[in-house]
C-alpha positions in Angstrom: 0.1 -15.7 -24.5 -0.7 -19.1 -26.4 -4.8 -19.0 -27.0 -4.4 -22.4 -27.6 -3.4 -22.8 -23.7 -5.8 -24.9 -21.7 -8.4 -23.1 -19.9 -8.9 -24.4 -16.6 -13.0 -24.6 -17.0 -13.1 -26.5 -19.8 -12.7 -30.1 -21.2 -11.0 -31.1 -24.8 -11.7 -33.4 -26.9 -9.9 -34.4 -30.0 -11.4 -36.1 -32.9 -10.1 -37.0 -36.3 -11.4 -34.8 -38.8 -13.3 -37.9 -40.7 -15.1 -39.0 -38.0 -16.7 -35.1 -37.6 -17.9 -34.3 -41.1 -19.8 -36.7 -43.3 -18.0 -35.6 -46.4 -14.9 -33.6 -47.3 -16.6 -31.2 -48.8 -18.3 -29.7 -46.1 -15.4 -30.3 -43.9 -13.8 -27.5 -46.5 -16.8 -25.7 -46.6 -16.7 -24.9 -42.7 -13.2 -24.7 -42.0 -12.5 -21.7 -45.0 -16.1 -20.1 -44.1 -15.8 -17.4 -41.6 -18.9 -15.6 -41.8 -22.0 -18.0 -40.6 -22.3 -21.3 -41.9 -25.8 -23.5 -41.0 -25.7 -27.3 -41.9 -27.0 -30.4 -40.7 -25.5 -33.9 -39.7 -27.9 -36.8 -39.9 -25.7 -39.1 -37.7 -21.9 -38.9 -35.7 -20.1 -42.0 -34.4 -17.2 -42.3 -32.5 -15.5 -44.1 -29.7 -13.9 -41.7 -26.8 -12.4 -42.7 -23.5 -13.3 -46.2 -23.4 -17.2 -45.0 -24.7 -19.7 -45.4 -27.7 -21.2 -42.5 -28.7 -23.8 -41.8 -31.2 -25.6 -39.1 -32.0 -28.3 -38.1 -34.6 -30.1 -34.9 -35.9 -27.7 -32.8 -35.7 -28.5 -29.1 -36.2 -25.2 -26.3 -36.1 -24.1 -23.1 -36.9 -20.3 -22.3 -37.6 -17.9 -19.5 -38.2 -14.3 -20.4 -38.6 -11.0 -17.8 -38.2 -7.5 -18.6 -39.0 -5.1 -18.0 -36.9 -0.7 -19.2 -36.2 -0.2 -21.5 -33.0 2.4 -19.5 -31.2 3.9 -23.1 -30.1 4.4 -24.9 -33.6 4.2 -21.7 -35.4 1.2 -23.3 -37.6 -2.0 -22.2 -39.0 -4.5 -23.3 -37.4 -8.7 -22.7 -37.6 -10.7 -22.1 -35.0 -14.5 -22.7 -35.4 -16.9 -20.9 -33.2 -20.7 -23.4 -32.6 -22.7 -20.4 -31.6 -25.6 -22.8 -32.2 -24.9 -26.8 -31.8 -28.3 -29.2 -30.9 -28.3 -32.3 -31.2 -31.6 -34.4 -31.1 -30.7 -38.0 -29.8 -27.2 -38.8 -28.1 -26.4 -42.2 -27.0 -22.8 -42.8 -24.6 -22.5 -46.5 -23.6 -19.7 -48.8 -22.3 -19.4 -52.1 -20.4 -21.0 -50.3 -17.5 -23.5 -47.5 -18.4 -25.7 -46.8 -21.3 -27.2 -43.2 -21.3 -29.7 -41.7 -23.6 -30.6 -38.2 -24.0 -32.9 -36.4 -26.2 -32.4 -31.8 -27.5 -28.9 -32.0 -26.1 -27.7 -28.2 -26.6 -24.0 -28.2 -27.2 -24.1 -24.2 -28.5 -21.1 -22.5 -27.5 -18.7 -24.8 -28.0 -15.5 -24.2 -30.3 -12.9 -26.2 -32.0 -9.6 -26.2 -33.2 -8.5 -27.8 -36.3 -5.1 -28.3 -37.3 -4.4 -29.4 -40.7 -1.3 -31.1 -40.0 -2.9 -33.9 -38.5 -6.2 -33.4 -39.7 -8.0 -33.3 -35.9 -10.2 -31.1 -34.5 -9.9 -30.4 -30.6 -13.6 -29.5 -29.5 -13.3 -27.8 -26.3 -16.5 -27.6 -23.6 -17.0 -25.6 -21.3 -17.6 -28.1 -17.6 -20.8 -26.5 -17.4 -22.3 -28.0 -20.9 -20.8 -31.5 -19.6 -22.2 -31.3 -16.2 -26.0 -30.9 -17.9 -25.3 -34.8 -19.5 -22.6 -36.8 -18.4 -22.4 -35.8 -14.9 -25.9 -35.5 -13.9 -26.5 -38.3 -15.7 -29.9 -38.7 -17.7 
């Protein structure tokens, strides 16, 4: 089996890698680290299905383990967010403009694969139903 299949209760996301990490370094720092890494992010920016999102104050906690793609036969990390708040999170378009404050985003994971230098967060419905469909 492929663990990098879809499962059928979550939604991915993929981001470039530069767009994650404020610096290189830390991008290094959590991807190689696979006991528990704590850092901070003081602001994230992004643009994702037709939406700006910004966030601010973010708080995480990472572990990362290496593992081969079975498809492209590739290593790739996975990074486990035991521990993922974040304290202000804007997502805005032409038609909505949502605000939330302590959004938890803990137990999420991502995939990153070096070859193109993305990470694929994957969230579980349930963490996406608390903000974006419930609304604010």
């Amino acid at each position: 089996m492929d663990i990098f299949e879809g499962k059928p209760f979550e939604h991915e996301v993929e981001i470039d890698a530069n767009l994650n990490f404020p610096n290189e370094s830390l991008k290094r720092e959590i991807i190689a680290n696979s006991t528990s890494l704590e850092f901070t992010m003081p602001v994230l920016n992004y643009n994702l299905l037709g939406f700006k999102i910004s966030a601010s104050n973010i708080e995480a906690n990472a572990s990362s383990k290496q593992v081969i793609d079975d498809s492209s036969q590739s290593d790739k990390t996975i990074i486990d967010f035991p521990v993922m708040v974040v304290k202000n999170v804007n997502v805005s378009n032409e038609i909505t403009n949502q605000k939330f404050n302590d959004v938890d985003l803990s137990s999420i994971y991502a995939i990153y694969d070096p070859k193109t230098d993305k990470f694929t967060f994957h969230i579980f419905f349930e963490i996406a139903d608390r903000y974006l469909i419930r609304g604010s």
